[in-house]
N, C-alpha and C positions, 0 to 999 in steps of 0.2 A: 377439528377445526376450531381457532380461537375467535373467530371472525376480528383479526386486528392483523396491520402486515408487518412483518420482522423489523420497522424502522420504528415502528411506533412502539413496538416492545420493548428495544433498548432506549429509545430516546425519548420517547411519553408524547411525540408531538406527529403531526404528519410533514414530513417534508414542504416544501414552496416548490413548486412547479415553475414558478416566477422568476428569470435570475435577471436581475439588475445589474448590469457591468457601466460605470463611468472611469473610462480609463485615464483621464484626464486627471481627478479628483482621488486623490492617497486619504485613505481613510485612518487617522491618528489613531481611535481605539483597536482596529485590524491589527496596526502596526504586532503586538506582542503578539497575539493569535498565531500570525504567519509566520513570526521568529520559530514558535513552540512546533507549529506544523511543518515547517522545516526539517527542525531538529529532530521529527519524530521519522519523517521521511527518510533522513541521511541513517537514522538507525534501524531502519526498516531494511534500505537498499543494502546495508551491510551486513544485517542477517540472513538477507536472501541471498546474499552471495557465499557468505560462509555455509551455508546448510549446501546450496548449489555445489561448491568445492566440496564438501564430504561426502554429497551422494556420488561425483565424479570420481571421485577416489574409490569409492564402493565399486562401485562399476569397472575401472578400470581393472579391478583385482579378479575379478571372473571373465576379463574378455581372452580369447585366446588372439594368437600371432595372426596378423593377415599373411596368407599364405603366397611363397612365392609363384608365381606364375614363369 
């Protein structure tokens, strides 16, 4: 046991339990942050979908025929 929790291991800090939302108010320094997290998102959703399609295709190659009835 390390006594520290896996957030504080990659990120040296403990999390805020605390979230603060003013959805009125656009926060100018965010601004680039949520461009970048975005972009990491759209690259994420499209490697999970390509890995998704190659395991599909894996699978499809060992299914056999549904049988006629």
């Amino acid at each position: 046991m390390t006594g520290m929790s896996p957030f504080y291991a990659n990120k040296g800090y403990y999390p805020r339990l605390q979230i603060l939302t003013y959805p009125g108010l656009p926060s100018q320094p965010a601004a680039p942050f949520v461009a970048d997290l975005e972009e990491v998102h759209t690259e994420l959703k499209l490697a999970i979908r390509e890995v998704q399609e190659r395991y599909q295709k894996s699978a499809d190659a060992h299914r056999t025929p549904v049988p006629e009835i």
